[in-house]
C-alpha positions as CSV (number, residue, x, y, z in Angstrom):
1,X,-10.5,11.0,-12.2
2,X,-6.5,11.7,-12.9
3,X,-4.4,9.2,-12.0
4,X,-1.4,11.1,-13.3
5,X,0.2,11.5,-9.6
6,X,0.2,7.7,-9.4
7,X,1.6,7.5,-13.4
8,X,4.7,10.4,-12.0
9,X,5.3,8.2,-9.0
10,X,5.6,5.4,-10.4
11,X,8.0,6.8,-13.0
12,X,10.1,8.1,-9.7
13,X,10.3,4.7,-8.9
14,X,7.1,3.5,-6.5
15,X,6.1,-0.1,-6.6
16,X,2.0,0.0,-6.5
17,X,2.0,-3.6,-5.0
18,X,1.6,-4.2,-1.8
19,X,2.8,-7.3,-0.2
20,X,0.4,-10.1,1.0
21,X,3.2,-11.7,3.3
22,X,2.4,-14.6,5.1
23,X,2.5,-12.8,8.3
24,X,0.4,-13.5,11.2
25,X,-2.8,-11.3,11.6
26,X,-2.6,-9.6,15.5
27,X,-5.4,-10.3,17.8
28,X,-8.4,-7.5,16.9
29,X,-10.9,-6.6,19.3
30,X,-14.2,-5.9,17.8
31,X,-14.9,-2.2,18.2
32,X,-18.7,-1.4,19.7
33,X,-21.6,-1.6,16.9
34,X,-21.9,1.7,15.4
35,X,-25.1,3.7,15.8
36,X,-28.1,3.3,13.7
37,X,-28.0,7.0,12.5
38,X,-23.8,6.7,12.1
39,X,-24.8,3.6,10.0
40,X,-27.3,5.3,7.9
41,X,-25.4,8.1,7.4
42,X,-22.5,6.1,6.2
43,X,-24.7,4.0,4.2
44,X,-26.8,6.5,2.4
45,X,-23.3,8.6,2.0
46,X,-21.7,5.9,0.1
47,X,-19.8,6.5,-3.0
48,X,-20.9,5.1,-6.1
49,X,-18.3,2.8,-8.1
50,X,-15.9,5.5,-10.2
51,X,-16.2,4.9,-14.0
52,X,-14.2,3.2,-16.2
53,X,-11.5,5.5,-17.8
54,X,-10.4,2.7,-20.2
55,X,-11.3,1.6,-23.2
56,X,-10.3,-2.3,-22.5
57,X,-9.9,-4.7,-25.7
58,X,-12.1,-7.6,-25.9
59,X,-10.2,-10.5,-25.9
60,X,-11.3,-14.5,-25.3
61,X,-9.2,-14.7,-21.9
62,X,-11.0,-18.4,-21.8
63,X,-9.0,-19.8,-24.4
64,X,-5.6,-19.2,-23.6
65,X,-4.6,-22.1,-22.7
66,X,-3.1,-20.7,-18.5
67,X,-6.3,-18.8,-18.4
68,X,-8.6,-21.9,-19.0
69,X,-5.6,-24.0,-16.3
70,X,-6.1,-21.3,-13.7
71,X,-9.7,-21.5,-13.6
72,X,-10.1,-25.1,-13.2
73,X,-7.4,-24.7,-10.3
74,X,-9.7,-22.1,-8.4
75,X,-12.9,-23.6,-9.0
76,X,-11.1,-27.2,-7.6
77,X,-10.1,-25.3,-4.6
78,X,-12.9,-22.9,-3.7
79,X,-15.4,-25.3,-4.9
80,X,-17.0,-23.4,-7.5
81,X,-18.9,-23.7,-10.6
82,X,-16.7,-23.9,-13.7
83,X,-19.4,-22.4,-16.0
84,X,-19.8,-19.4,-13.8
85,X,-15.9,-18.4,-14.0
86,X,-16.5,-19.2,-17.7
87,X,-19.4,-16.8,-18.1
88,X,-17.4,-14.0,-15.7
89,X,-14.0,-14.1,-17.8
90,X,-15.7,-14.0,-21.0
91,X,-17.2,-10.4,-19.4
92,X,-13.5,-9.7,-18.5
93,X,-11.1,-7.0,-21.0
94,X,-7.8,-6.6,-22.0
95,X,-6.4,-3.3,-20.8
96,X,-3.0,-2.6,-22.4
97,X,-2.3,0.8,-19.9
98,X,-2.4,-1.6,-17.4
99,X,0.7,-2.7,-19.1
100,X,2.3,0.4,-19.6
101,X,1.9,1.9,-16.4
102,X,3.2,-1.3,-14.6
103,X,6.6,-1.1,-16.8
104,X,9.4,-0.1,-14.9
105,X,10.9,3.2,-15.2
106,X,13.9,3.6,-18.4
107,X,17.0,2.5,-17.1
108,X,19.8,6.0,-16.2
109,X,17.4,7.7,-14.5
110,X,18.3,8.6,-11.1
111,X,16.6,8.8,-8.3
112,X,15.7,12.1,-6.9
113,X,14.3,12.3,-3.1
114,X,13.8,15.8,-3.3
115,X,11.6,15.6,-6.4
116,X,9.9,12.5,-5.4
117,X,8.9,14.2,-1.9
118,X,7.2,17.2,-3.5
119,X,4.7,15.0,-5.2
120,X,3.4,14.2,-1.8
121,X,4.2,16.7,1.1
122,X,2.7,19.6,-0.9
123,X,-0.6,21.7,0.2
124,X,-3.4,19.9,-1.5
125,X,-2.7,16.6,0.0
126,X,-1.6,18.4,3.4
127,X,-4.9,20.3,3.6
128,X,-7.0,17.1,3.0
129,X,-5.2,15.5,5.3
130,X,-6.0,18.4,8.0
131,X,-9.5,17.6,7.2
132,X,-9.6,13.8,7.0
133,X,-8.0,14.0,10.8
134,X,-10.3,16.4,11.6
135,X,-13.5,14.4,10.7
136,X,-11.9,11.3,12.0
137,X,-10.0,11.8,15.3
138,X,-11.9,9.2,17.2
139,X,-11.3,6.1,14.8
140,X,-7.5,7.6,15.0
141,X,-7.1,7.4,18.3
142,X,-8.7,4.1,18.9
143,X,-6.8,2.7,15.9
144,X,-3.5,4.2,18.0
145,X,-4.5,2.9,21.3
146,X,-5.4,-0.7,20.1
147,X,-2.8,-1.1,17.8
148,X,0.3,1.1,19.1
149,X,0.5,2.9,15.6
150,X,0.5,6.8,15.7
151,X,-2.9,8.6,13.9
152,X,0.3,10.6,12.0
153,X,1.1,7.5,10.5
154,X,-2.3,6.1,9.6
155,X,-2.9,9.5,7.8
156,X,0.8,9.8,6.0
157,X,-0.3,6.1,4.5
158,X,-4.1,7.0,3.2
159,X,-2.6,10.8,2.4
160,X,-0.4,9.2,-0.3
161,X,-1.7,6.2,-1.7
162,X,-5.2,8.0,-2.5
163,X,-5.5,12.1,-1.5
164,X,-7.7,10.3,1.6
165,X,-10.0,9.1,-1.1
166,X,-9.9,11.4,-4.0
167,X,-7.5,9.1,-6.2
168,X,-9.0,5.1,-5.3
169,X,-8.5,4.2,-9.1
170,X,-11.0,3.7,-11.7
171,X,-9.9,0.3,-13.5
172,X,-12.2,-2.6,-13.3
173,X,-10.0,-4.9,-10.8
174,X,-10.8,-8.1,-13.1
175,X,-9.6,-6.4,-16.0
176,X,-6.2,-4.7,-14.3
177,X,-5.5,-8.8,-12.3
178,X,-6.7,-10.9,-15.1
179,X,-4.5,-8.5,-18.1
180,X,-1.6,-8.5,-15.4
181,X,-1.4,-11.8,-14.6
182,X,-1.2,-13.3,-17.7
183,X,0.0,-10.5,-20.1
184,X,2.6,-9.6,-17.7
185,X,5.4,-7.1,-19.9
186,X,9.0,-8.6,-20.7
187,X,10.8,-7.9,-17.5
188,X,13.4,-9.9,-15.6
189,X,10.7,-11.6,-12.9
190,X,8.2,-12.0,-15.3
191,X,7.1,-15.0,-14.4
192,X,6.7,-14.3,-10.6
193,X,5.1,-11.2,-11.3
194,X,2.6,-12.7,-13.3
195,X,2.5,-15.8,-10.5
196,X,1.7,-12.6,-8.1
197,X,-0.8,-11.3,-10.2
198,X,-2.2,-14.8,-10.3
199,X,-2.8,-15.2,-6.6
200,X,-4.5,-11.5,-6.4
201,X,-6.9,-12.7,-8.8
202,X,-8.1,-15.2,-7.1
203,X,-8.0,-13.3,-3.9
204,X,-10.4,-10.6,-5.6
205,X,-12.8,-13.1,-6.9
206,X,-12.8,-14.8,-3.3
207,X,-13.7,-11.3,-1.9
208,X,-16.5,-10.6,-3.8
209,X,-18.0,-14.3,-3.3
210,X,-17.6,-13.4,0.2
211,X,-19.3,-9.9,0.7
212,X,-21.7,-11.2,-2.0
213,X,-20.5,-8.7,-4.4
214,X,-20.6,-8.4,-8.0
215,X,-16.5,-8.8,-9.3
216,X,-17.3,-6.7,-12.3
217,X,-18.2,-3.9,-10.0
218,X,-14.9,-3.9,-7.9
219,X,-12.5,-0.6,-8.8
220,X,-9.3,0.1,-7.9
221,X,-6.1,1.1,-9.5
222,X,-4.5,-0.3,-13.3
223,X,-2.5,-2.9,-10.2
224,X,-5.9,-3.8,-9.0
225,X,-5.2,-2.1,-5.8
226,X,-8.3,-1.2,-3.8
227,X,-9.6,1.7,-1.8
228,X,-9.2,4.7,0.2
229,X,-5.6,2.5,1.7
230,X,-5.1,0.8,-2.1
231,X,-5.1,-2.6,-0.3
232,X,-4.2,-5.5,-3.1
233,X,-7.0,-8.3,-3.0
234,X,-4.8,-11.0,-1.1
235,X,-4.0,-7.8,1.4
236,X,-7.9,-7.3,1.9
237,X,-8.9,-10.4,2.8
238,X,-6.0,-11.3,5.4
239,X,-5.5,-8.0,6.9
240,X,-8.7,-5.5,6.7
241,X,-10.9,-5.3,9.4
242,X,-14.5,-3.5,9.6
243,X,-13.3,-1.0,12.2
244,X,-16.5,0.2,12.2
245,X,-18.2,-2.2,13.2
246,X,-21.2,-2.7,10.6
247,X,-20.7,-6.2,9.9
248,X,-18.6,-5.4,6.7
249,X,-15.2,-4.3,6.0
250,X,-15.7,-1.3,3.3
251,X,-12.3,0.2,2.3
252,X,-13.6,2.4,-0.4
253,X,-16.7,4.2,1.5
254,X,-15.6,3.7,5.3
255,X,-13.0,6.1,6.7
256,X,-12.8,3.9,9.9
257,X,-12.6,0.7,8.3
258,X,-9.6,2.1,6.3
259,X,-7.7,3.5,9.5
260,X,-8.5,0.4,11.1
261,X,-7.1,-1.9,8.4
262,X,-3.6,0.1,8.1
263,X,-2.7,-0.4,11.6
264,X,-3.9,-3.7,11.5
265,X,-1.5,-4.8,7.9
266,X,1.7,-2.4,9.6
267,X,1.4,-4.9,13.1
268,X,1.3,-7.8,11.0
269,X,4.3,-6.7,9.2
270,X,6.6,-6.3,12.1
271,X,4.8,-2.7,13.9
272,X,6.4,-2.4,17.5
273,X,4.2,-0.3,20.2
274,X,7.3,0.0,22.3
275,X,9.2,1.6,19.9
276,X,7.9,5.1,20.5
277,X,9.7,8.4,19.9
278,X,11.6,9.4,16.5
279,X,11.6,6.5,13.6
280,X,14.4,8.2,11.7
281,X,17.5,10.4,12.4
282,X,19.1,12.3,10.2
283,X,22.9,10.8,9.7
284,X,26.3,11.7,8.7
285,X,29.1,9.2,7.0
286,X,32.9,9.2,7.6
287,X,34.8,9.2,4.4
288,X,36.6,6.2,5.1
289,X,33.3,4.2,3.5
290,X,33.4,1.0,6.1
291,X,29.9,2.0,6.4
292,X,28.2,1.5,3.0
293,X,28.1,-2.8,3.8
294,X,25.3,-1.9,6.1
295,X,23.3,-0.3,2.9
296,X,21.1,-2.6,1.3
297,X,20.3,-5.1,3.7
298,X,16.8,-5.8,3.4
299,X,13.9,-4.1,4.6
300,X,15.0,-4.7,8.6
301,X,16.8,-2.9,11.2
302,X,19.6,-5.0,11.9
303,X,22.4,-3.2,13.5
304,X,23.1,-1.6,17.1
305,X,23.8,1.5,17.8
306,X,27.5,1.0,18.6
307,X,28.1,-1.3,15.1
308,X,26.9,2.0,13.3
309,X,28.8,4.5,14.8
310,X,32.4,2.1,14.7
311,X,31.4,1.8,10.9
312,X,31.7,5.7,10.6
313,X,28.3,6.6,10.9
314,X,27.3,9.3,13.0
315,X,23.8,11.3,14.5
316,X,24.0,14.7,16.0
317,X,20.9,13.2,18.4
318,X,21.9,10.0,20.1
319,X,19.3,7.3,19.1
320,X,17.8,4.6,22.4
321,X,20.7,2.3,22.3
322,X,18.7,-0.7,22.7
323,X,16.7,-0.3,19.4
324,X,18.3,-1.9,16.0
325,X,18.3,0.3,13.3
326,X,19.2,0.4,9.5
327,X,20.8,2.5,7.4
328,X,18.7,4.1,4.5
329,X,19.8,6.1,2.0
330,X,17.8,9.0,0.4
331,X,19.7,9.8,-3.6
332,X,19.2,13.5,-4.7
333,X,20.5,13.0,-8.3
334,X,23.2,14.9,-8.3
335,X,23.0,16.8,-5.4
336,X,24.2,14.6,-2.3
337,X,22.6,11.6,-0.8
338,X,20.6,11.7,2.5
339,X,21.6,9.3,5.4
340,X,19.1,8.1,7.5
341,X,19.0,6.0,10.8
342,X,15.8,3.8,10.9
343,X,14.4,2.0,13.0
344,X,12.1,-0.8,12.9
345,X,8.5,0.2,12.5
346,X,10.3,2.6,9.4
347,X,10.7,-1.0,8.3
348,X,7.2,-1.7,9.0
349,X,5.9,0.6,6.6
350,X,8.4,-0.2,3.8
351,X,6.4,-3.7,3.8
352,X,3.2,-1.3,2.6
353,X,5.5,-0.2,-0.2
354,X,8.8,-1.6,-0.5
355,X,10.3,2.1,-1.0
356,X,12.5,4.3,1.5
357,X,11.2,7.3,-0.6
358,X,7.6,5.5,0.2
359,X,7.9,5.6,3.8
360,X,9.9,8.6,4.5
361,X,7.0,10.7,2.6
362,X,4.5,9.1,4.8
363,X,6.6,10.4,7.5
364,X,6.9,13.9,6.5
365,X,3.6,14.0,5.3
366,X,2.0,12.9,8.4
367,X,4.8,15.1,10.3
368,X,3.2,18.0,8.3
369,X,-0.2,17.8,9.5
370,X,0.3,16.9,12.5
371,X,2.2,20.3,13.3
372,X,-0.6,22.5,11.8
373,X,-3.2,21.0,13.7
């Protein structure tokens, strides 16, 4: 399977991780059992694990000296066996792409909104998505009336982290975590990437103790992200819910559990139900440039209405004036930039991927479907 529309994004500047903040999990009520034929079906439909496409490098990972430290840390505080994790990481590979693909892009390049969207609101992925709503409307609008989050949304997310299933990665997670967290390339936060990497790890082995699972078998992408929604391990185990209700949460074989879990992770990074209506407006700037403090101030609407427009900026539709907003900014290279009013659940999804280009595609790719339906 290509992964070559992850490689280009990430090039345009997409961070793969996704952020296992130590946010509070909202209250989830348990969804009525599924039927015995809907549970066989799903069952006997399940996908087997994709191949490798690798060729990973045997190295000892149990004698570097932070490997062998890490493991006696996680069997200490899970309370495992030391031998076992010796036997797994011995099993464990060295994948150098892994490295490559998590490099940052070369420095000079600039970003491009207008290119970066046509990776993602273009006809395969909105034709999928027609179909993936089609086939799961009733998950998609429970998920929206427990959680408040619209079933555009939900399908804008899945749509481009994995063509609703198509693209789920096929790196061995143990390899990708285990190669990233301690062969982590020269960058400038080296050391809490690797740290990161470190606590996903651990997360992915604590998974598959849990659901009884082989870790060799997990796949996912060369970040170790996992599943239809490319959940990272730590993300899995706080925020995925069997939506299903089978008794297991499945991310890679289960459309349900996968609509399920996104509107659960976007509440417990900051969703708002009451904050219905547009999420962005398109913006103008007065030349005078009193505005441009209010870019880049973290992933959060902070500003009223009124502080906007007194800064210079301006909407030809008047936002609710009791909402805080933010003021994004969309680069076109050398074309002009795009301004942007957002308001908080924008912000919500930006905690998926910490990318405006991220969440605005989800918008307009959701947008897209949703109008031909």
């Amino acid at each position: 399977m290509s992964i070559k529309p992850l490689i280009t994004a990430l090039l345009l500047g997409l961070s793969a991780t996704m952020l296992g903040n130590a946010c509070a999990a909202p209250v989830q009520h348990k969804p009525a059992k599924a039927s015995k034929a809907a549970a066989h079906k799903k069952k006997t439909a399940k996908k087997k694990a994709p191949a490798v496409d690798y060729e990973g490098e045997f190295v000892n990972f149990g004698d570097w000296k932070e490997v062998s430290s890490f493991l006696d840390d996680v069997a200490a505080r899970n309370h495992w066996d030391r031998a076992e994790l010796n036997t797994l990481i011995a099993q464990v590979r060295f994948v150098d792409s892994a490295v490559q693909l998590i490099k940052p892009a070369p420095p000079g390049k600039p970003k491009n909104w207008q290119a970066y969207s046509k990776l993602f609101i273009e006809p395969v992925r909105i034709n999928a998505g027609l179909k993936f709503w089609a086939e799961n409307s009733a998950a998609l609008e429970r998920a929206e009336n427990l959680y408040g989050v619209p079933a555009e949304v939900i399908v804008g997310i899945i749509g481009v982290e994995t063509v609703y299933g198509r693209n789920t990665g096929r790196f061995r997670v143990l390899d990708a975590l285990t190669t990233l967290a301690f062969a982590y390339p020269e960058a400038p936060a080296r050391t809490e990437r690797m740290a990161f990497f470190r606590r996903e790890l651990e997360a992915a082995l604590q998974f598959a103790r849990k659901n009884n699972l082989d870790p060799l078998s997990l796949r996912g992408s060369f970040a170790g992200a996992i599943g239809m929604p490319q959940f990272m391990p730590n993300s899995v185990m706080k925020f995925a819910v069997d939506f299903d209700g089978d008794g297991q949460i499945d991310l890679l074989n289960s459309p349900t559990d996968a609509i399920g879990s996104v509107a659960a992770f976007l509440v417990a990074h900051g969703w708002q139900r009451e904050l219905n209506g547009a999420m962005v407006y398109p913006a103008t700037v007065a030349p005078h440039l009193q505005w441009e403090r209010m870019l880049n101030q973290g992933l959060v609407a902070s500003y009223s209405w009124n502080e906007l427009k007194a800064a210079g900026v301006n909407t030809d539709t008047m936002p609710p004036e009791i909402t805080k907003y933010g003021l994004v900014d969309l680069q076109n290279g050398a074309e002009p930039t795009e301004y942007w009013l957002a308001n908080g659940n924008f912000f919500a999804i930006t905690q998926y991927n910490r990318s405006y280009f991220y969440a605005m595609s989800v918008l307009e790719l959701g947008r897209a479907i949703k109008q031909l339906r």
